[in-house]
PAZAPA-4460 file (N, C-alpha, C; in steps of 0.05 Angstrom, whole numbers, plus 32768, in hexadecimal, padded with zeros to 4 digits):
% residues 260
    n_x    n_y    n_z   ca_x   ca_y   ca_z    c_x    c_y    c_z   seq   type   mol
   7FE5   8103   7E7F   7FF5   8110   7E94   8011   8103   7E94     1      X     A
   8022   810E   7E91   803D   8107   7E92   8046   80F5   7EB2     2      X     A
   8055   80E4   7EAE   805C   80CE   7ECC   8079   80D9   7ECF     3      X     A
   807C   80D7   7EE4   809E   80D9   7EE6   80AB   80BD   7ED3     4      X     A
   80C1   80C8   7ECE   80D2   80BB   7EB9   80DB   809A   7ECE     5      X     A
   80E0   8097   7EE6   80E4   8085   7EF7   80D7   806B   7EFF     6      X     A
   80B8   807E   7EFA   809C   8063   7EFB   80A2   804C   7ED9     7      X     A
   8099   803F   7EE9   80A3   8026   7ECE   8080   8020   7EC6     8      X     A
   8083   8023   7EA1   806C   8021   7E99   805D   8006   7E94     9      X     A
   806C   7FED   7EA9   805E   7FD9   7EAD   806D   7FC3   7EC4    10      X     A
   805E   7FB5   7ED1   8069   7FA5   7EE7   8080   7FA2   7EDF    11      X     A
   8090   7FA1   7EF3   80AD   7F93   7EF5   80A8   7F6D   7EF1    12      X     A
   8097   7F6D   7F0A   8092   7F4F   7EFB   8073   7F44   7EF9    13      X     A
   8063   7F44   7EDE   804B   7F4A   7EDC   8046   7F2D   7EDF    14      X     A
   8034   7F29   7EEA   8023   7F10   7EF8   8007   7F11   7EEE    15      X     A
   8003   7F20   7EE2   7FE5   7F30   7ED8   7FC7   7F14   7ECF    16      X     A
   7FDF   7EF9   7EC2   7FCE   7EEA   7EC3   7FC8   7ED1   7ED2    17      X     A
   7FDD   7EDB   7EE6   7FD3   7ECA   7EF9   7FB3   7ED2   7F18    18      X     A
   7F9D   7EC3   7F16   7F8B   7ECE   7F21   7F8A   7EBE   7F3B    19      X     A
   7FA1   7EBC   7F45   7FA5   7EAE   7F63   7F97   7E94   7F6A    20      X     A
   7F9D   7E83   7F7D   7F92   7E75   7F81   7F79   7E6A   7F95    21      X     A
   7F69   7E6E   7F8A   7F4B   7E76   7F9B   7F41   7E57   7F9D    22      X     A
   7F4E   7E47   7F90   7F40   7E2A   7FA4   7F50   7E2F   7FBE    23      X     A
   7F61   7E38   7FC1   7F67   7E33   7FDE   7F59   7E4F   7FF3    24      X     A
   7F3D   7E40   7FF6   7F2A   7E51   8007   7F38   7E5C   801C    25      X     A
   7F49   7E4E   802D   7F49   7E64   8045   7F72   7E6E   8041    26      X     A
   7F71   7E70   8036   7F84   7E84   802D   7F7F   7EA2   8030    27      X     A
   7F91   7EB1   803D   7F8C   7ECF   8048   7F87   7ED8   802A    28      X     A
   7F7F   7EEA   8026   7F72   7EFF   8017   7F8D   7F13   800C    29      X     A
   7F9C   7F1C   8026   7FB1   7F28   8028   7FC4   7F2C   8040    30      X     A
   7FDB   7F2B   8038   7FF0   7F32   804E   7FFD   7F48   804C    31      X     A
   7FF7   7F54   8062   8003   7F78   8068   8012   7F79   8073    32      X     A
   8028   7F7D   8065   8040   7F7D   807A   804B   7F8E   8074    33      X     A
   8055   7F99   8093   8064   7FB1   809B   803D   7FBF   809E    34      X     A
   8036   7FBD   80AD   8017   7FC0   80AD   800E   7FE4   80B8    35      X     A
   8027   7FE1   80CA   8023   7FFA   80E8   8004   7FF3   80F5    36      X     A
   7FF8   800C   80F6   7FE0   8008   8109   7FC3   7FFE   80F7    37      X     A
   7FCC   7FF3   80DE   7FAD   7FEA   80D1   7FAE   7FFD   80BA    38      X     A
   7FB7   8016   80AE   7FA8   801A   8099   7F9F   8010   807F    39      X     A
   7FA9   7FFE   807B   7FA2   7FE5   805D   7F8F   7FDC   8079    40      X     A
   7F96   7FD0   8080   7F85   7FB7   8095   7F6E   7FBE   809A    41      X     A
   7F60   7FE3   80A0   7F4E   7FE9   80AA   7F33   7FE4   8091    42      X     A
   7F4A   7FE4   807C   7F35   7FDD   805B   7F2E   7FC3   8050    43      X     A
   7F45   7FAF   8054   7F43   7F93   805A   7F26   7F8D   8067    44      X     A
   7F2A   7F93   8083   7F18   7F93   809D   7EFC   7F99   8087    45      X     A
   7EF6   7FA0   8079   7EE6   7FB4   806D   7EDE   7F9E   8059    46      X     A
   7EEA   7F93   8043   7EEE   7F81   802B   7EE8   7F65   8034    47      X     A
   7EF5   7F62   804D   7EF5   7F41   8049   7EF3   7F3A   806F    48      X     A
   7EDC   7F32   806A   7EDA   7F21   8081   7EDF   7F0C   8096    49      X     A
   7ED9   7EFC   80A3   7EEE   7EF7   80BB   7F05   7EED   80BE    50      X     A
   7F16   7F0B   80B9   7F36   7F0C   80C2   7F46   7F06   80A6    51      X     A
   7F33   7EFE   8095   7F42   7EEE   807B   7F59   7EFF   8066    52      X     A
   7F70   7F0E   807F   7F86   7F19   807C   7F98   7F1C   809C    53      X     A
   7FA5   7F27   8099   7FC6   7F27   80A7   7FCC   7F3D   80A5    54      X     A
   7FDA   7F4B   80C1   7FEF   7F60   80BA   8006   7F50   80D4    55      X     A
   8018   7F61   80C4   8036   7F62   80D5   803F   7F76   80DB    56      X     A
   8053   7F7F   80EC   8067   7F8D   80F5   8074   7F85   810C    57      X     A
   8093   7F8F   8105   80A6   7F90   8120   808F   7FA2   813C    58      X     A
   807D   7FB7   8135   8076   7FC1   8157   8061   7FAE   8150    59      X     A
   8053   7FAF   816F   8038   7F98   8173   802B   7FAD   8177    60      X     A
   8017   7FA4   8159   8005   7FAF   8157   7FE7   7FAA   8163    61      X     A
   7FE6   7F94   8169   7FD8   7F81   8169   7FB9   7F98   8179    62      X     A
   7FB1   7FA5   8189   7FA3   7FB1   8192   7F91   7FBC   8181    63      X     A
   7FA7   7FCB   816E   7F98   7FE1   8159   7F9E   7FC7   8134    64      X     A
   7FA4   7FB6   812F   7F9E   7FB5   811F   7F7F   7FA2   811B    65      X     A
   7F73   7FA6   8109   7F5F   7F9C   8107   7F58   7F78   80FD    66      X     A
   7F68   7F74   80F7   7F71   7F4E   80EE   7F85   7F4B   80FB    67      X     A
   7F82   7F2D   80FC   7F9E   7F1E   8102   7FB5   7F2D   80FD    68      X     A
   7FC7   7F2A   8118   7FDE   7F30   8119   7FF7   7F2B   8126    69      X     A
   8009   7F22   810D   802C   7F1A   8117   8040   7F35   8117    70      X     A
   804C   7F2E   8130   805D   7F42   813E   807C   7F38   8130    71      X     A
   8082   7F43   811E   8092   7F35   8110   80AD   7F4C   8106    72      X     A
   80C9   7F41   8101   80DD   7F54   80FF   80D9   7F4C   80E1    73      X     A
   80CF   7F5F   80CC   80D1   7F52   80B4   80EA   7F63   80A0    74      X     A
   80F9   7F6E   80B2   810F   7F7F   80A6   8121   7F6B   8099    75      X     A
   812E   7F60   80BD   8140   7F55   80C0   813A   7F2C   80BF    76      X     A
   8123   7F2D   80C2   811B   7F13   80C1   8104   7F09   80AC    77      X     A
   810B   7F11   8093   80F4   7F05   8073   80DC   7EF8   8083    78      X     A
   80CD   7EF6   8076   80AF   7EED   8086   80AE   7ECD   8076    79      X     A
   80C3   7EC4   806A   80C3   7EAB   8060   80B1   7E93   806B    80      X     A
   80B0   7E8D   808A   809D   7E84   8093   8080   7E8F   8090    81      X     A
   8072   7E9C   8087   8055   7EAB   8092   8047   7E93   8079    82      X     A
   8031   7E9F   8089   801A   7E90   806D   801A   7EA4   8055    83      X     A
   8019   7E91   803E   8017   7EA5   801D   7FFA   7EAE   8027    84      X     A
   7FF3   7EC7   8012   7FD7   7ECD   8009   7FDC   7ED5   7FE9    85      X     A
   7FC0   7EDA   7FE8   7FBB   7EDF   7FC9   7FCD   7EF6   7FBD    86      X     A
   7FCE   7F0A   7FD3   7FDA   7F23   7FD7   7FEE   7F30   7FE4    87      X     A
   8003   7F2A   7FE3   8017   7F3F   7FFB   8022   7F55   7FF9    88      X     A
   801C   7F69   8006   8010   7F80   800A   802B   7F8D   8013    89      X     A
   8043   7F95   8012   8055   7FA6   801D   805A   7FC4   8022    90      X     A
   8055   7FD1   803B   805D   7FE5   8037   8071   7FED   8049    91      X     A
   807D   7FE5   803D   80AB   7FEC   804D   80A8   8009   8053    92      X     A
   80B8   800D   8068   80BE   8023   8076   80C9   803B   8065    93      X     A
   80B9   804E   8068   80CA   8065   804F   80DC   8077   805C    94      X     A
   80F0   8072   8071   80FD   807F   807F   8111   808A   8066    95      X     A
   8122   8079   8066   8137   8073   8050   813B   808D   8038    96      X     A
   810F   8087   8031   8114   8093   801A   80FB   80BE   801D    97      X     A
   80F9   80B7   8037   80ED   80D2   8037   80FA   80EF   802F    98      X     A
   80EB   8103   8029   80F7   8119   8016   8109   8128   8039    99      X     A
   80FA   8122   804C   8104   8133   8063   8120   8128   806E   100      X     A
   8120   810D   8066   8136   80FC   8073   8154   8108   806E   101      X     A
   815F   8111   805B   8174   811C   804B   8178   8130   8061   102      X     A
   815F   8146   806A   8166   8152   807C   8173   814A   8099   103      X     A
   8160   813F   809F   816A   8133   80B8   818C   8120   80BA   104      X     A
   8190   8112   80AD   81A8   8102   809D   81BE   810D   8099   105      X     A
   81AF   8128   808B   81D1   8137   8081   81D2   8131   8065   106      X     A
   81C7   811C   8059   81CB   8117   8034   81B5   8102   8031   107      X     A
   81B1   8106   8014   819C   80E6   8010   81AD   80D0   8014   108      X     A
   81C7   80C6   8015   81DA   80B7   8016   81D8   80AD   8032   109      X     A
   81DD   80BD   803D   81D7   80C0   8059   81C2   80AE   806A   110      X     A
   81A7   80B7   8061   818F   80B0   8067   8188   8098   8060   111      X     A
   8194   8095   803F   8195   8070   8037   81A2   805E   8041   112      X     A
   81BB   805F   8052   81CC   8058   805C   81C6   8050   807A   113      X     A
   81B3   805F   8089   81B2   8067   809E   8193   8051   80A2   114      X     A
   8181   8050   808E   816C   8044   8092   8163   802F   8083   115      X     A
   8153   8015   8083   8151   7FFE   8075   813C   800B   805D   116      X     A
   814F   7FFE   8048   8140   7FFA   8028   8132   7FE6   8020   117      X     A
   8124   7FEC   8011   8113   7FD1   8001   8127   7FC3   7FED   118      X     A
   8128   7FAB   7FF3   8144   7F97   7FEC   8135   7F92   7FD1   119      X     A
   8147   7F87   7FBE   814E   7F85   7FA2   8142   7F71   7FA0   120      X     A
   8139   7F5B   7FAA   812D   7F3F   7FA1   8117   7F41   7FC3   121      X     A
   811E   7F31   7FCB   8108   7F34   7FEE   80E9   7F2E   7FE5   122      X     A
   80DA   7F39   7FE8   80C4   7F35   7FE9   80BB   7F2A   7FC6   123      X     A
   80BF   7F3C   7FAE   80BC   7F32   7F9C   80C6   7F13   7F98   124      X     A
   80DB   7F08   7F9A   80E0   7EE9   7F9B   80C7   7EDD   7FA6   125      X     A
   80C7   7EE3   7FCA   80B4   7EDA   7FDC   809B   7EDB   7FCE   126      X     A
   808F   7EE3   7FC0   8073   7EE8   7FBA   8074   7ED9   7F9C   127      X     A
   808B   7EDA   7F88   808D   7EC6   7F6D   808B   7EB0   7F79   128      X     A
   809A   7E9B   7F88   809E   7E81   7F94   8088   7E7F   7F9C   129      X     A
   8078   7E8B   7FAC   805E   7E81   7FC1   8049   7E86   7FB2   130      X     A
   804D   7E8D   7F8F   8037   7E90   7F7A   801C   7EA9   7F8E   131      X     A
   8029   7EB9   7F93   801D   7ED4   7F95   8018   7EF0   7F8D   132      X     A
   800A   7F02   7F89   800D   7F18   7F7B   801A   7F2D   7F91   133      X     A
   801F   7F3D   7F8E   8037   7F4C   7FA7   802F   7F6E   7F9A   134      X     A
   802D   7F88   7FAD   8031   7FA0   7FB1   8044   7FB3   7FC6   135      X     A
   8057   7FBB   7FB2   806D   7FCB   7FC9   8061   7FE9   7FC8   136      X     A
   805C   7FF9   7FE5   8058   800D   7FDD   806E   801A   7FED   137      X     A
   8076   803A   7FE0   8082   8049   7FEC   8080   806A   7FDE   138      X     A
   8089   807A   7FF0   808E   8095   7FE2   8098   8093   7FC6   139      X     A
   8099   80AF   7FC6   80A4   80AD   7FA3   80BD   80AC   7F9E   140      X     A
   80D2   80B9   7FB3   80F3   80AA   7FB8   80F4   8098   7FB1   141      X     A
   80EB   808A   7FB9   80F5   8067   7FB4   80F1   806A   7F9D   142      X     A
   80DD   806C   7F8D   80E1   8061   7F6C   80FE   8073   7F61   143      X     A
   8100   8088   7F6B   8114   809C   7F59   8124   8092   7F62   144      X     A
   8131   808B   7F7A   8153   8085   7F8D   814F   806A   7F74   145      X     A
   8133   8059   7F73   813B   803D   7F5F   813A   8027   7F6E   146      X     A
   8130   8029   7F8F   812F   8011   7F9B   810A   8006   7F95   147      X     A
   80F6   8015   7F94   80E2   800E   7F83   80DD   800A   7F6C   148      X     A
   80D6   7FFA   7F62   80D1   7FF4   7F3F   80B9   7FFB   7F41   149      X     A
   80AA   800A   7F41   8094   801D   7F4E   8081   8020   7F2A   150      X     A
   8068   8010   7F28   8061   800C   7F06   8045   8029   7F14   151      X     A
   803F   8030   7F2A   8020   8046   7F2D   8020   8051   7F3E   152      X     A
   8017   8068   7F3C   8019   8076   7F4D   7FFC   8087   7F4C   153      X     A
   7FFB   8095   7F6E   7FDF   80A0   7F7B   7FE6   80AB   7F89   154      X     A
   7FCA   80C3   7F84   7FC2   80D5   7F9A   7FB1   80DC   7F9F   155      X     A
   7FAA   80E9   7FB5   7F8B   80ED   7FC9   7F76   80FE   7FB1   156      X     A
   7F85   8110   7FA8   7F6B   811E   7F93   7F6A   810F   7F7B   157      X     A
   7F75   80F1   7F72   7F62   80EC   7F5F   7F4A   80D5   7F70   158      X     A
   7F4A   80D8   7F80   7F2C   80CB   7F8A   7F1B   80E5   7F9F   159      X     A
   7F25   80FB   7F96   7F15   810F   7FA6   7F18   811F   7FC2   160      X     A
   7F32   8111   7FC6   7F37   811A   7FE7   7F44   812B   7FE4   161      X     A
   7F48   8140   7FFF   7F51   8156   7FFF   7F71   8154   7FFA   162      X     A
   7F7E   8145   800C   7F99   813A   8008   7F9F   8131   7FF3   163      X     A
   7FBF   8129   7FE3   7FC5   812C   7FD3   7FD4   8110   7FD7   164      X     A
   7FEE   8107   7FF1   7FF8   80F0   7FF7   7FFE   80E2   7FDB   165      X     A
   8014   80E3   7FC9   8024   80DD   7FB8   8032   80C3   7FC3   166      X     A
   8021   80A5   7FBA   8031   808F   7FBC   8036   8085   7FA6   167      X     A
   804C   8072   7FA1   8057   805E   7F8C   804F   8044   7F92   168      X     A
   804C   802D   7F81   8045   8012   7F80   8051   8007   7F6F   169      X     A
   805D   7FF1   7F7C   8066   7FDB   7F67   805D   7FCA   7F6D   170      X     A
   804E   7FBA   7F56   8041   7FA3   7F57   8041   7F94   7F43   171      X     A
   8032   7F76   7F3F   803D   7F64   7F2F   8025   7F5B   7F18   172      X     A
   8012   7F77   7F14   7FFF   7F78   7F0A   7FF4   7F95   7EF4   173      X     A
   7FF0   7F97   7EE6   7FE7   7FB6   7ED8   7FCF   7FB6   7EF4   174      X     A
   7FDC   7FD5   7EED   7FC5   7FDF   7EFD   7FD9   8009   7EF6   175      X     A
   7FBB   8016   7EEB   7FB5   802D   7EE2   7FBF   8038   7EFC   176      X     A
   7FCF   8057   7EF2   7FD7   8072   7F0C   7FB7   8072   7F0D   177      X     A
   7FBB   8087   7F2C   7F9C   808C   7F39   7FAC   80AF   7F3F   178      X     A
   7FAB   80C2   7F32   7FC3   80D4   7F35   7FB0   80F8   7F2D   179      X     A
   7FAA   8105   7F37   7FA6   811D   7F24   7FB6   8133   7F38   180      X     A
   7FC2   8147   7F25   7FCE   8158   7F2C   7FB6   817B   7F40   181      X     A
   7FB9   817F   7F51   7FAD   8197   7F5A   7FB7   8198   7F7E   182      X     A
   7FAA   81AF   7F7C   7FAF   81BB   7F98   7FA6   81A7   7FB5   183      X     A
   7FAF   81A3   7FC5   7FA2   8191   7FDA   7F96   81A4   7FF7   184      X     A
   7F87   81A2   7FFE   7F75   81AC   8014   7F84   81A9   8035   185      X     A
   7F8D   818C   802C   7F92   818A   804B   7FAC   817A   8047   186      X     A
   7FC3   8183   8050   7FE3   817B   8051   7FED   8161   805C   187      X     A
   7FFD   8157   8054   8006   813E   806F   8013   814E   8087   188      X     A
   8016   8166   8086   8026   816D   809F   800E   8174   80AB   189      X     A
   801A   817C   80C2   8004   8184   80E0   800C   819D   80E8   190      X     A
   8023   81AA   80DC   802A   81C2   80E3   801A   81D6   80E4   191      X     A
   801A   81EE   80ED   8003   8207   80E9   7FEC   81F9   80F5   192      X     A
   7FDF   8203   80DB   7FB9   8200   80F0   7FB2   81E8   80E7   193      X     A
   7FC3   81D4   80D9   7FB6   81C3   80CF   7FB5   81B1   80F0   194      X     A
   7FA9   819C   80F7   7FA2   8188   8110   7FA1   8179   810D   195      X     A
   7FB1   8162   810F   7FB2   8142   8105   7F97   8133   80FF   196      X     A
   7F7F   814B   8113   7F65   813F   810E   7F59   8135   80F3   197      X     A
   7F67   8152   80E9   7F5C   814F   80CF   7F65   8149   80BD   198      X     A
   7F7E   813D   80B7   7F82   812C   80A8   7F81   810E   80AB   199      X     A
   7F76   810B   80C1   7F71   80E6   80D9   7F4B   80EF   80BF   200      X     A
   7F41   8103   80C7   7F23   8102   80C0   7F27   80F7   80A1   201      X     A
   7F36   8106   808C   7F36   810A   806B   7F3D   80E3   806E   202      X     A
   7F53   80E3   8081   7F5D   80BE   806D   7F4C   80AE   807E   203      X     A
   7F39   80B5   8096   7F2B   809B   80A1   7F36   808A   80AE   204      X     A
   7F4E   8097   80BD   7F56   8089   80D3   7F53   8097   80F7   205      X     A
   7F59   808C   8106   7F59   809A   8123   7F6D   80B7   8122   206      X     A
   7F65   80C9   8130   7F80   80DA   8136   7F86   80D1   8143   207      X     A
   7F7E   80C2   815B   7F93   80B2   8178   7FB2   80A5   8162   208      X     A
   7FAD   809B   814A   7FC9   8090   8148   7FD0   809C   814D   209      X     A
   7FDB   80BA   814B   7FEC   80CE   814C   7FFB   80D5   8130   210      X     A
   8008   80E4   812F   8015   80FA   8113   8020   80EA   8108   211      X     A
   8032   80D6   810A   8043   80C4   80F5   802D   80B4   80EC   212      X     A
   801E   80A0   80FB   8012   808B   80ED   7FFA   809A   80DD   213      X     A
   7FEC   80B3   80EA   7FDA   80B8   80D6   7FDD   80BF   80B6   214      X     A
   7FFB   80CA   80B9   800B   80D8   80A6   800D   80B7   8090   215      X     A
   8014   80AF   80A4   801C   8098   8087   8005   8081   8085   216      X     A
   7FF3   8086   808F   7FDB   8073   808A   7FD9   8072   8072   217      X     A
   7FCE   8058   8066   7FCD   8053   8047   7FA6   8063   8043   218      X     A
   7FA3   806E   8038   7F8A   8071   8033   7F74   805C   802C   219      X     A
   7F5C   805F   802A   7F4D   8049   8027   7F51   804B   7FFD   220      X     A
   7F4D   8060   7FF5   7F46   8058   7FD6   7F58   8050   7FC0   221      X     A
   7F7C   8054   7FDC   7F8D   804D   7FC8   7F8D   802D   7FCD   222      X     A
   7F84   801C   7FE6   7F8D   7FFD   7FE6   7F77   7FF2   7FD7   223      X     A
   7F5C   8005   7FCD   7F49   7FF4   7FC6   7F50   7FF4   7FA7   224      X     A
   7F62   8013   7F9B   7F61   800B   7F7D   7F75   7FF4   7F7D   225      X     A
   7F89   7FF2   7F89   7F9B   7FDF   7F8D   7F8E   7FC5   7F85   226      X     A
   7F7B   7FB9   7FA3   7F70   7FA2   7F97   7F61   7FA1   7F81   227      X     A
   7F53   7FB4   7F80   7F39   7FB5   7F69   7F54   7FA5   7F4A   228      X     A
   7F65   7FAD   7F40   7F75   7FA4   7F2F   7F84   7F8E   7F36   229      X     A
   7F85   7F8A   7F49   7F97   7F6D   7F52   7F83   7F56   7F46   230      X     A
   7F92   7F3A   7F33   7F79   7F2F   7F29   7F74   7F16   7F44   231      X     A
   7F86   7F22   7F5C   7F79   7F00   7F66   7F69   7F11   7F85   232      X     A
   7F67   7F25   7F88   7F56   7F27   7FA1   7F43   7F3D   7F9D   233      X     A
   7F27   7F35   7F9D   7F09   7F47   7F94   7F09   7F63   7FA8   234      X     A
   7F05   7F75   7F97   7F04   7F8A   7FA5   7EFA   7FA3   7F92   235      X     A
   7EDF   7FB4   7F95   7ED0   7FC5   7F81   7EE9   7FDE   7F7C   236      X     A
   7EE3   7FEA   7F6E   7EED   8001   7F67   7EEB   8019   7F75   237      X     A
   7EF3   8021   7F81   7EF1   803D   7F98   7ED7   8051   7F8C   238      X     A
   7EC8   804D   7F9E   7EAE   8063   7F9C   7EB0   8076   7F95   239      X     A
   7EC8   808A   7FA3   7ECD   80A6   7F90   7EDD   80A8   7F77   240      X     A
   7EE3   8091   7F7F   7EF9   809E   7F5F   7EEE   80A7   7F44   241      X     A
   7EF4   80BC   7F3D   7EF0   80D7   7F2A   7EEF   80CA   7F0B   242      X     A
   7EDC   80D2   7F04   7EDA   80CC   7EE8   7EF8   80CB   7EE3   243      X     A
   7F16   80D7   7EDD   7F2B   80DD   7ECD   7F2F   80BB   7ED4   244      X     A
   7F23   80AE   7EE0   7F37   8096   7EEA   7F25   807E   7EE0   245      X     A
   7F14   8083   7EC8   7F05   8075   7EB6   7EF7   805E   7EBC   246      X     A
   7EE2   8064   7ECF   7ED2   8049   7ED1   7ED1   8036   7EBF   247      X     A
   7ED6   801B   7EC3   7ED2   8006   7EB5   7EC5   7FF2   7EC5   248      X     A
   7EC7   7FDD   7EB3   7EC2   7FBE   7EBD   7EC8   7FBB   7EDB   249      X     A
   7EBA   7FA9   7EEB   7EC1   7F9F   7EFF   7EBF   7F80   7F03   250      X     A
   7ED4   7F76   7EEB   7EC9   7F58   7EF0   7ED1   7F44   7F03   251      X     A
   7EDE   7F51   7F13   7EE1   7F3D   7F26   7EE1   7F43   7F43   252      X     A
   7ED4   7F54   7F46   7EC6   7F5E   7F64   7EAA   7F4F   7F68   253      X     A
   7EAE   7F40   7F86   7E9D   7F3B   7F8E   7E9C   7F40   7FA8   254      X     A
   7E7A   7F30   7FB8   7E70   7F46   7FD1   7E87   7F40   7FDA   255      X     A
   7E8C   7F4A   7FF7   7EA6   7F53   8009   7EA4   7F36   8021   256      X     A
   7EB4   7F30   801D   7EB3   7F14   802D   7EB2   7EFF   8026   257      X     A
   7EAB   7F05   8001   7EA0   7EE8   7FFE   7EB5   7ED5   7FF3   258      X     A
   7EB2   7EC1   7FE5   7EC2   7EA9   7FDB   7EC2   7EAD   7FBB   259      X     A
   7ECF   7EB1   7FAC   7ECC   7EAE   7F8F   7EC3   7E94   7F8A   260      X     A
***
């Protein structure tokens, strides 16, 4: 299947053999930042047992996320202080780079100008220095505008879901698209007859978040192929995913909680 010309056909900065540092037992698992209401976190919650991860954000989340949580400006204030983990998890605000934004804005110029980007060094530095493996995700703008170095990309029907949700990743690791092209069942919009219910039901989160957060909830099978390829934090291979996405080896998944 052909990739857009923009996705880069290998990490920007591949870390691939580095397998993190697992003598240091109580080291988080992962740090999610820019978290919103839990959707990585609610899968975390799921993988790894007591608390042994982090989320952040500027709103306080703290009610609805499911682990530990810092109420933190990480726009305007780098998270330079936080604790490292094996993993840091980013998913920056896709205001900037949404397809609707231009409208609202008046130009893509406009919209970039108007809203915070994913900075040129920032988190990648933060995560080389603190000897960590790091994931930026965002729409697919960002890789094309060029503020993502964006090496994979996914969507909801190659693990079977009705939705479709087209994200980019840049990370510091190979790790295979999760991608097939076809028709999607159920929209990210809510317009018409569709009911936030039912797209809260397809990704496995609450409809109480309401239309934005459900909309941008990370799904469960895209953070698990994520880790499943990350070499420093254990995590199986997504249950549905479709023969096209080639079962292999799982050598370094173990039970959910445990200690390598």
């Amino acid at each position: 299947m052909t990739r857009p010309d923009s996705l880069r056909n290998a990490p920007l900065h591949d870390r691939g053999d580095f397998t993190g540092m697992h003598d240091h037992r109580w080291m988080p698992w992962v740090a999610d930042l820019f978290c919103g209401r839990g959707g990585v976190g609610r899968v975390l919650d799921k993988l790894y047992f007591n608390s042994n991860w982090f989320g952040a954000d500027i709103e306080d989340y703290g009610d609805d996320y499911p682990g530990q949580f810092i109420q933190a400006d990480l726009i305007n204030n780098p998270p330079l202080s936080f604790p490292t983990a094996h993993l840091i998890w980013v998913s920056f605000p896709c205001t900037a780079y949404s397809s609707l934004s231009p409208i609202h804005y008046g130009s893509t110029e406009a919209a970039l100008d108007a809203n915070p980007r994913i900075p040129e060094s920032g988190i990648r530095k933060f995560a080389r220095d603190n000897g960590c493996h790091y994931v930026i995700e965002n729409v697919p703008r960002a890789t094309s505008i060029g503020d993502l170095e964006a090496n994979v990309r996914m969507n909801g029907l190659a693990f079977g879901q009705p939705f479709d949700m087209e994200r980019h990743f840049e990370t510091s690791f190979e790790c295979p698209d999760a991608y097939v092209s076809g028709d999607a069942d159920v929209t990210l919009s809510t317009r018409g007859d569709q009911s936030i219910k039912e797209l809260a039901e397809a990704k496995g989160v609450p409809a109480s978040w309401g239309k934005q957060d459900v909309r941008s909830a990370m799904p469960e099978e895209y953070v698990k192929w994520i880790l499943h390829h990350c070499p420093s934090t254990p995590c199986p291979k997504p249950e549905r995913a479709q023969a096209v996405l080639q079962d292999g080896p799982d050598p370094h998944a173990i039970a959910p909680g445990g200690n390598p």
